[in-house]
C-alpha positions as CSV (number, residue, x, y, z in Angstrom):
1,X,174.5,154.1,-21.2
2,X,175.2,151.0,-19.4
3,X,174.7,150.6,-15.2
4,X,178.4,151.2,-14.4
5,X,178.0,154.4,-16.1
6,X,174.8,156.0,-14.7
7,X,176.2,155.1,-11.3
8,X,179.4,157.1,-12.3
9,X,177.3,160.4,-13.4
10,X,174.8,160.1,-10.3
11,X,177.5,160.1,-8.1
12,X,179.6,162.9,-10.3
13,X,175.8,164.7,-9.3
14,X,175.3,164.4,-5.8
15,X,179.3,165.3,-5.0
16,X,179.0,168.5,-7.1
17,X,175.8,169.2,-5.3
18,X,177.6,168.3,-1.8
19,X,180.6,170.0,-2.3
20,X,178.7,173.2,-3.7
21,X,176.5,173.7,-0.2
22,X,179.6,172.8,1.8
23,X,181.8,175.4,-0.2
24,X,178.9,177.7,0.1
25,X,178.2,177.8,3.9
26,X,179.6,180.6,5.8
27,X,178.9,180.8,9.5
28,X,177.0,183.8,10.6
29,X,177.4,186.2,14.0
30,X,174.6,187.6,14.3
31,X,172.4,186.9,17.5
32,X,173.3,185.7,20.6
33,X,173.3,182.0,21.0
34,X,170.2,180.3,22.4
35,X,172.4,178.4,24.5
36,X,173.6,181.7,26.6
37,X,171.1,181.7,30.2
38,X,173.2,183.9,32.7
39,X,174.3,181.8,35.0
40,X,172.9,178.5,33.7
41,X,174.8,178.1,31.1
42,X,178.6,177.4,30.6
43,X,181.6,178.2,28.4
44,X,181.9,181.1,25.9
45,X,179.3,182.8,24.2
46,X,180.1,185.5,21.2
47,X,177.6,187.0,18.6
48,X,177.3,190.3,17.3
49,X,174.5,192.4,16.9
50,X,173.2,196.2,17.0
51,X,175.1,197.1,19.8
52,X,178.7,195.9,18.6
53,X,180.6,192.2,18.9
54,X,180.1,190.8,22.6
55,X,182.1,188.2,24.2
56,X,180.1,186.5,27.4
57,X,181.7,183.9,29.8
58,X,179.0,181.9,32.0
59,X,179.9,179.1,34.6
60,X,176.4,177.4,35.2
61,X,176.7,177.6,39.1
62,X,180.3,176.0,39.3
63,X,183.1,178.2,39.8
64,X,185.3,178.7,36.8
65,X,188.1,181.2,35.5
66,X,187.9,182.1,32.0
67,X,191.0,183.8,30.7
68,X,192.3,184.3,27.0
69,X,193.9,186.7,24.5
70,X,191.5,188.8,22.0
71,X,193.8,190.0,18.6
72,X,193.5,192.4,15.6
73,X,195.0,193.0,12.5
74,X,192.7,196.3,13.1
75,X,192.3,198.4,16.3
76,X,190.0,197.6,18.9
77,X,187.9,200.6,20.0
78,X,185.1,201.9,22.3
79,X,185.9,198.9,24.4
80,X,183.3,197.8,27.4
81,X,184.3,194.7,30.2
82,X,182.1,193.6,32.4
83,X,184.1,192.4,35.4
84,X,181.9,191.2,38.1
85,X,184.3,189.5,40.0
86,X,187.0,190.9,42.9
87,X,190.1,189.1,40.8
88,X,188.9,190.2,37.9
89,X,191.1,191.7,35.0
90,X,191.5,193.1,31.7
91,X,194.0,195.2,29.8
92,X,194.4,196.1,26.4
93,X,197.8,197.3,24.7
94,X,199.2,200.8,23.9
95,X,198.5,199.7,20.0
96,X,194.8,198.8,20.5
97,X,194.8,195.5,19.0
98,X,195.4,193.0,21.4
99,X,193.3,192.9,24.8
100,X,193.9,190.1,27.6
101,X,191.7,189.5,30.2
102,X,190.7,187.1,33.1
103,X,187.6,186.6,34.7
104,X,186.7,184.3,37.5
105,X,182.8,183.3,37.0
106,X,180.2,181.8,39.4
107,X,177.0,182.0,39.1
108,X,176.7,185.4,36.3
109,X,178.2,186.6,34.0
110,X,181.7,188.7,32.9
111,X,182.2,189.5,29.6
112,X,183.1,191.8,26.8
113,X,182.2,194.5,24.3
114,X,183.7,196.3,21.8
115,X,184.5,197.6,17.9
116,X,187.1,196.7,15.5
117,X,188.4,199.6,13.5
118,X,189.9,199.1,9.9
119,X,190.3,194.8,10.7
120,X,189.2,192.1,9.0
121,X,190.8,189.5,11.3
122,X,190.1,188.9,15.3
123,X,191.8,185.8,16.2
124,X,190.8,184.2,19.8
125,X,192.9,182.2,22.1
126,X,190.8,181.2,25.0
127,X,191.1,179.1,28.1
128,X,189.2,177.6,31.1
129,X,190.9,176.7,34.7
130,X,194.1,177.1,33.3
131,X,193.6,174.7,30.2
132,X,192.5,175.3,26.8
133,X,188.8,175.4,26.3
134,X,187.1,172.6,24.4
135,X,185.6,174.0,21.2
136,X,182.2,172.5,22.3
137,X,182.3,174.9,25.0
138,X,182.5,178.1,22.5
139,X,178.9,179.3,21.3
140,X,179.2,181.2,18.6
141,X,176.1,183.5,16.5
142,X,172.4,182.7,17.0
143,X,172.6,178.8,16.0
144,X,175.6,178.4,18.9
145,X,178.2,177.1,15.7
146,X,182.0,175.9,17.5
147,X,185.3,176.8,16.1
148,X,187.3,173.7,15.5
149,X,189.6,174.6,17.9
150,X,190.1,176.8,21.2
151,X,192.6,179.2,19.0
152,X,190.9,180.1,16.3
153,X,190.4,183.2,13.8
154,X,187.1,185.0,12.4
155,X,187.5,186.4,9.3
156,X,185.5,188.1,6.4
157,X,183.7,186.8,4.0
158,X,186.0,186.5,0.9
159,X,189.1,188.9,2.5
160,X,191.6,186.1,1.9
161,X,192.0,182.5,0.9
162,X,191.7,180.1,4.1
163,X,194.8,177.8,3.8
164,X,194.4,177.3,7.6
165,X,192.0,175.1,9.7
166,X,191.8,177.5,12.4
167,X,190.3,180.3,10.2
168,X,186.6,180.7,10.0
169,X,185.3,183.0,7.0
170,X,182.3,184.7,8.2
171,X,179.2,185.4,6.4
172,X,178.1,188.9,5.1
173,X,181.7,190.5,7.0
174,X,181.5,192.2,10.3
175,X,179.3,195.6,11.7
176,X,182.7,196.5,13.4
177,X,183.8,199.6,13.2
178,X,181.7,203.0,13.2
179,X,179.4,202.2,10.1
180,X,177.3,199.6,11.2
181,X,173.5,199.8,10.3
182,X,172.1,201.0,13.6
183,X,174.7,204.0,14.3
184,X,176.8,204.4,17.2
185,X,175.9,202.3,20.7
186,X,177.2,203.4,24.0
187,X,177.1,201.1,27.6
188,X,176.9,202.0,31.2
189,X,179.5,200.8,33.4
190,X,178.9,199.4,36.5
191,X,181.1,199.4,39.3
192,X,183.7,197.3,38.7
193,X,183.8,197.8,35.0
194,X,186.1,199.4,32.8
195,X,186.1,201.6,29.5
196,X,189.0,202.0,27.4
């Protein structure tokens, strides 16, 4: 075999190799990011652990309004916001699988909890002062990975082909839904939160 041709097969090598651990990786949930301090940190902050899926919005000391649009090809249930603020809202829809909110953020926290039911799909569309969000700004599992965009959707591991950028196949699926491994998890409201 001549030069030319064992350059060809190492690089033939080392792309199969490449492309196999790119194919391969699958972003995980689980944990909440490092990056989350209450109050110190800012942007959005989503992970999923025991206790259901949790979406947190922190504004480091700087005032800030964090408002966006949770979906589901599913339905949303047992559904917990933390709404700390005067001006702050939520509201989810008469079929469960959409859920808008609004928070204006300081120096804690505001935030979400909840369950999908019978989803594989929870697309996010979420937004700072008024403007989209940059990506850099979304935290998302225990190694604080960003969705390419501010729009984007999470999706099982191996549910569907992903034929679009903004779709993120997640690794080992979701524990939404009643049969995740530690059983059912209940929150107490505070006094400006609400149930649904």
């Amino acid at each position: 075999m001549n030069k030319k041709g064992g350059l060809i097969l190492i690089l033939l090598v080392l792309f199969s190799i490449n492309s196999y651990t790119f194919a391969s990786y699958s972003p995980k949930l689980e944990g909440k990011p490092s990056e989350f301090q209450q109050g110190n940190s800012m942007g959005y902050f989503m992970w999923q652990d025991k206790d259901g899926f949790h979406l947190r919005t922190s504004a480091a000391g700087m005032k800030h309004i964090f408002n966006g649009s949770i979906r589901t090809n599913g339905k949303f249930s047992d559904i917990f916001v933390k709404m700390p603020g005067a001006d702050d809202s939520s509201y989810v829809n008469s079929d469960r699988d959409k859920i808008n909110f609004n928070f204006t953020n300081l120096s804690g926290e505001a935030g979400i909890d909840l369950y999908v039911k019978g989803g594989t799909d929870v697309t996010f569309e979420l937004f700072m002062d008024g403007e989209t969000i940059d990506p850099k700004n979304i935290y998302i599992g225990s190694d604080g990975w960003h969705p390419g965009k501010s729009k984007f959707t999470l999706q099982h591991d191996g549910e569907k082909e992903n034929k679009d950028d903004r779709i993120i196949i997640v690794d080992g699926g979701f524990w939404w839904g009643w049969d995740h491994p530690y059983g059912p998890w209940r929150h107490g409201p505070g006094p400006r939160d609400r149930r649904w």
